[in-house]
C-alpha positions as CSV (number, residue, x, y, z in Angstrom):
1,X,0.0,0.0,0.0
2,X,1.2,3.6,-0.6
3,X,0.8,6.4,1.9
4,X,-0.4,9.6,0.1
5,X,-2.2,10.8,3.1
6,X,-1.6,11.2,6.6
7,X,-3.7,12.2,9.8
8,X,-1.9,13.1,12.4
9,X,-3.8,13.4,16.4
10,X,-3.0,15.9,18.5
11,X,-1.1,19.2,17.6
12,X,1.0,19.5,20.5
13,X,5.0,19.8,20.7
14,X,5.2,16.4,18.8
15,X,2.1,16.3,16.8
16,X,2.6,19.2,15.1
17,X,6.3,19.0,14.5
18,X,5.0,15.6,12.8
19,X,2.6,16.8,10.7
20,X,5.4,19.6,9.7
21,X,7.6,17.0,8.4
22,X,5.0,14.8,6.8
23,X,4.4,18.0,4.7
24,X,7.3,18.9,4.0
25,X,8.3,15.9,3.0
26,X,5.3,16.2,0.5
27,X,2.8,14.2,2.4
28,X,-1.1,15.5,2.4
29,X,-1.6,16.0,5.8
30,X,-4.7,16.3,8.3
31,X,-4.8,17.3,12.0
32,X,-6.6,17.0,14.6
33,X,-7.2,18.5,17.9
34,X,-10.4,18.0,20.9
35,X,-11.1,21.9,20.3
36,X,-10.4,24.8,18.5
37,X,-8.1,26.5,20.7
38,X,-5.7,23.9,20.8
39,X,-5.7,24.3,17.1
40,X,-5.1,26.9,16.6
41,X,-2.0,27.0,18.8
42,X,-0.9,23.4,17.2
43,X,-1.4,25.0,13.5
44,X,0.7,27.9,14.4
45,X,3.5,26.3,15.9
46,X,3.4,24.5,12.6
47,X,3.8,28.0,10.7
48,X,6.4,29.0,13.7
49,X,8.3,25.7,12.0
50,X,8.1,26.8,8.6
51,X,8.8,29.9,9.2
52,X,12.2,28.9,10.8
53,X,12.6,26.9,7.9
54,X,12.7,29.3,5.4
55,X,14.9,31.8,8.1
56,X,17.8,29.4,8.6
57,X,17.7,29.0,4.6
58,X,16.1,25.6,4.7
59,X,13.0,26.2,2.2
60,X,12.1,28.8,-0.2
61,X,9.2,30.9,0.4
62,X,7.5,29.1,-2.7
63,X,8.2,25.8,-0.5
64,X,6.7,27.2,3.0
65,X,3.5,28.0,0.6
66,X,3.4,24.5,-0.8
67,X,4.0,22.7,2.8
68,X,1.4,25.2,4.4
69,X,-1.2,24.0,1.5
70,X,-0.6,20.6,2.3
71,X,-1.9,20.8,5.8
72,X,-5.7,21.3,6.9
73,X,-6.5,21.9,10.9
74,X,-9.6,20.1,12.0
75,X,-11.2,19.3,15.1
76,X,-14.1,16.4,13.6
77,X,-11.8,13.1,13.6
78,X,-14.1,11.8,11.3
79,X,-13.1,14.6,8.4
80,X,-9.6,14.4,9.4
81,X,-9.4,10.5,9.0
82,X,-11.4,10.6,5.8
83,X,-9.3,8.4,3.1
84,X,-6.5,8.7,5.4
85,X,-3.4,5.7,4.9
86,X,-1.7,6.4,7.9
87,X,-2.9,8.0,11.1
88,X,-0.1,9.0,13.7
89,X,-1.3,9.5,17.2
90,X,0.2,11.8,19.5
91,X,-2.1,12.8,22.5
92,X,-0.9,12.5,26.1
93,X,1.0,10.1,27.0
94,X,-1.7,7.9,29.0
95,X,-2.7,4.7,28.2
96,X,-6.5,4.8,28.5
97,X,-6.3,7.7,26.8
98,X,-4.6,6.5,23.7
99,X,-6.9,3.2,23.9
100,X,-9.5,5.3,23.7
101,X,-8.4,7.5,20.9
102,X,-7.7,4.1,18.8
103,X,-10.7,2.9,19.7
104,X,-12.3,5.8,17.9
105,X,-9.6,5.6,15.2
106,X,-10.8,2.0,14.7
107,X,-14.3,3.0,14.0
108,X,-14.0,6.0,12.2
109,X,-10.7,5.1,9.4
110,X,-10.5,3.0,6.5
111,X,-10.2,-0.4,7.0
112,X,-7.4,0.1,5.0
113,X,-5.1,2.2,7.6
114,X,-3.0,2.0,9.0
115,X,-2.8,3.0,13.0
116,X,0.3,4.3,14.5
117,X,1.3,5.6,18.1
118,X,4.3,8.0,18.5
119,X,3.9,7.0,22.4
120,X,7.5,6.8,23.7
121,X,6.9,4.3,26.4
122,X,3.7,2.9,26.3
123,X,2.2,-0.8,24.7
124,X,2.2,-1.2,21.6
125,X,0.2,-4.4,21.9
126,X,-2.3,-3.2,24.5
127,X,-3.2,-0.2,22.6
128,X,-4.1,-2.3,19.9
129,X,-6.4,-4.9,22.1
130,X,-9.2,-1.9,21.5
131,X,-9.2,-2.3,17.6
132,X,-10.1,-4.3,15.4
133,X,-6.9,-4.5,13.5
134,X,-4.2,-5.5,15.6
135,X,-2.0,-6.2,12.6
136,X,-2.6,-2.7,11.3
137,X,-1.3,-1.0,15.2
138,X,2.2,-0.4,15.0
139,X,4.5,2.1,17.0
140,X,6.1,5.1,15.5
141,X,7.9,7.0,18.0
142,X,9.5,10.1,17.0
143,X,12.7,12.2,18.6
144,X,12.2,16.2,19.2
145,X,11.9,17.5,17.2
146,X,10.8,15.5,14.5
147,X,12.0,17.8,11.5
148,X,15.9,17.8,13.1
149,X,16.0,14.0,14.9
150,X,17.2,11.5,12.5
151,X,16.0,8.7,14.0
152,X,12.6,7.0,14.5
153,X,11.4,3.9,16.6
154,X,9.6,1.2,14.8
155,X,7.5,-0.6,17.5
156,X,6.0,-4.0,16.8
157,X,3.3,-5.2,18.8
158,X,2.4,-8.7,19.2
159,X,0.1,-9.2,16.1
160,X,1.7,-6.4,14.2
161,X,2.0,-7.7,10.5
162,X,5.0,-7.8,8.6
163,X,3.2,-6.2,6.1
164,X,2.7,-2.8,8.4
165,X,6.1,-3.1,9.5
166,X,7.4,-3.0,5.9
167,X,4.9,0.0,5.1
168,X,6.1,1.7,8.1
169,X,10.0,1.1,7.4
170,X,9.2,2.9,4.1
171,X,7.3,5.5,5.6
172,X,10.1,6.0,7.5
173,X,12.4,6.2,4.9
174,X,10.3,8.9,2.7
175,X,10.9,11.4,5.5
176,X,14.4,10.9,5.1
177,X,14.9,9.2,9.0
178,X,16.8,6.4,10.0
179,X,14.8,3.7,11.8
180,X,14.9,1.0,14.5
181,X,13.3,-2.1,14.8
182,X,12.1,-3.2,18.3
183,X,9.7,-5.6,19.6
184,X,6.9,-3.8,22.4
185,X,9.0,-3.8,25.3
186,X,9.1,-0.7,27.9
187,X,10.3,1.9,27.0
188,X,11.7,0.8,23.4
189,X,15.3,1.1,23.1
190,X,15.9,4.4,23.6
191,X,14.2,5.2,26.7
192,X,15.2,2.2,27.8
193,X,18.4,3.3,28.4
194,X,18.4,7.0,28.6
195,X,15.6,7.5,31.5
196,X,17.7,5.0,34.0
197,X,20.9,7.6,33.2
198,X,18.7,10.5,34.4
199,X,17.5,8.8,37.2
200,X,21.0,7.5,38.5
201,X,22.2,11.5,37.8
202,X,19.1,12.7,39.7
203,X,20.6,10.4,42.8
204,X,23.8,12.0,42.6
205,X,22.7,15.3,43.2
206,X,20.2,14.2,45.7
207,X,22.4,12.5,47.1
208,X,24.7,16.0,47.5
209,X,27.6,14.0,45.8
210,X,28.0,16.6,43.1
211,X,26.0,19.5,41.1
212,X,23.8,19.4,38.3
213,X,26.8,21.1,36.4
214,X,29.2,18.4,36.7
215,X,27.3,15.3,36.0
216,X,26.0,17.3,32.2
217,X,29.8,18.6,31.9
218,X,30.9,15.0,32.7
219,X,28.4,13.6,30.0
220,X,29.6,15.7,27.4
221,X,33.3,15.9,27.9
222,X,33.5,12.2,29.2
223,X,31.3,10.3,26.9
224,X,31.4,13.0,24.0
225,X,27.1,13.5,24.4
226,X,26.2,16.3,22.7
227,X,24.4,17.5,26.0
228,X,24.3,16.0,29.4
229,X,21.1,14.2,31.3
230,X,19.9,17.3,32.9
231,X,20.0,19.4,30.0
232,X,18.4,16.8,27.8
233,X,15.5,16.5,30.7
234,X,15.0,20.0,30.3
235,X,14.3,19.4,26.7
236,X,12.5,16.8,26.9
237,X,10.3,18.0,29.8
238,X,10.8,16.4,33.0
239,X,7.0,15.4,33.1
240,X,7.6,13.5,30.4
241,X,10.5,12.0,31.5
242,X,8.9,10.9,34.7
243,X,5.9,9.5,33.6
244,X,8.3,7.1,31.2
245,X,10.5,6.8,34.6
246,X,6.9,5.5,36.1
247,X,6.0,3.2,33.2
248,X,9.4,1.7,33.6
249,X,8.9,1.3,37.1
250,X,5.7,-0.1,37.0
251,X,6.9,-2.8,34.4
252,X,10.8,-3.5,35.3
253,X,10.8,-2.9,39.1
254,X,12.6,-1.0,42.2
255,X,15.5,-0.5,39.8
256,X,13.6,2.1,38.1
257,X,12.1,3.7,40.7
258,X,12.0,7.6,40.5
259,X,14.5,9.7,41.9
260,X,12.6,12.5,44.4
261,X,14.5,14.9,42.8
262,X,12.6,14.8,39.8
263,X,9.2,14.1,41.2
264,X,9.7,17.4,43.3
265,X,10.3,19.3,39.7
266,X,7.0,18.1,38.5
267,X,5.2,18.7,41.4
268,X,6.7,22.0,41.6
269,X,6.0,23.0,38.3
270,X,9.4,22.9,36.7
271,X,9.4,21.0,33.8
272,X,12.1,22.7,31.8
273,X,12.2,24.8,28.9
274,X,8.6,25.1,28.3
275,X,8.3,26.5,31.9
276,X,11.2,28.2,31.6
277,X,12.9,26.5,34.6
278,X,13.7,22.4,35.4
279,X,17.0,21.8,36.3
280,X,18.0,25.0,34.8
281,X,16.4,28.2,34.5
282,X,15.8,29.8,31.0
């Protein structure tokens, strides 16, 4: 099957650099928000995007008028499904809400599509027990943000096809990613490694055995990362990182068990650059 259209759900921070780069990459593209407020802030972080593009010399205005054309805001899921090939969700990160969203999806699509989650923690499999195409529910979790992150996730679940894992590796492809193959396991691959780093540098600096400071400049000069643990957090946003932090938890054991450092951030508020403070301040 070839993808010619794609709907993607939810225009937040991932969603809408997703649909972005579907677009550019000269996708049709649909989104879809619960209201129109959030629309209308997801469709113009899309045009903050292109209009970075065509600032840092990346596209030609002609090209920001041809991606912008390619996308349509919408909050009926039902029009923004309509003769869709591949639908990327990307609501919060909740399981019960993202069963319900596929549930919907299941009802309301194609038989033909194909139904993806960009969750970066989350079941591949259980989201897929509320449909009625299993084989069709694949993962598709994407690095922010999407447009700069070369990689992508491939997630099988249990009844995932190799039919919609081949699609999806050549969906992948088109954007002009790298992928990953990995069978539904927590976290994936990379969070699987990445979130038990923070958590062991949160303990550190609980712990009062050095400074935020050192453990990042440590990471960076000592392992050459382009950015250290805390820093990376910040990006991320530590809510997020947490609630993966929680999944793990929940599925692996004490090992994984959150640092209080970072479940004072959240509860405090601080939960990096969108706040303007985490670990740093901004």
């Amino acid at each position: 099957m070839e993808i010619r259209k794609v709907a993607v759900i939810g225009a937040g921070t991932m969603g809408s650099g997703i649909a972005y780069l579907c677009a550019w990459k000269g996708y049709s593209v649909s989104v879809r928000e619960i209201n129109d407020e959030l629309l209308k802030k997801g469709m113009g972080r899309i045009r903050e995007m292109i209009v970075g593009g065509v600032n840092r010399g990346k596209l030609s205005p002609k090209d920001a008028e041809q991606i912008m054309g390619r996308i349509k805001g919408t909050v009926d899921l039902n029009e923004a499904v309509e003769d869709a090939d591949l639908v990327i969700e990307a609501v919060f990160e909740d399981i019960n809400v993202k069963k319900e969203v596929f549930a919907q999806l299941d009802q309301s699509c194609p038989s033909r599509t194909i139904l993806a989650s960009n969750t970066s923690a989350l079941s591949i499999t259980e989201i897929s027990t509320t449909t009625k195409r299993p084989d069709k529910v694949v993962g598709l979790h994407f690095f922010n943000p999407p447009y700069a992150m070369k990689l992508v996730e491939i997630v099988l679940g249990e009844k995932t096809s190799e039919e919609t894992k081949k699609i999806a590796e050549e969906f992948v492809k088109s954007l002009g990613k790298e992928k990953v193959v990995v069978k539904d396991s927590p976290g994936f691959i990379v969070n699987r490694i990445v979130l038990p780093m923070l958590n062991e540098a949160c303990y550190l600096v609980y712990e009062g055995k050095t400074t935020i400071e050192d453990v990042d400049k440590a990471a960076m000069l000592g392992m050459n990362f382009p950015m250290g643990p805390f820093r990376l957090a910040d990006y991320v946003g530590l809510d997020i990182a947490l609630a993966v932090l929680n999944r793990l938890y929940e599925a692996l054991g004490e090992k994984f068990k959150p640092c209080p450092l970072l479940v004072e951030k959240v509860k405090a508020g601080y939960l990096g650059m969108k706040t303007r403070k985490g670990f740093y301040e901004y």
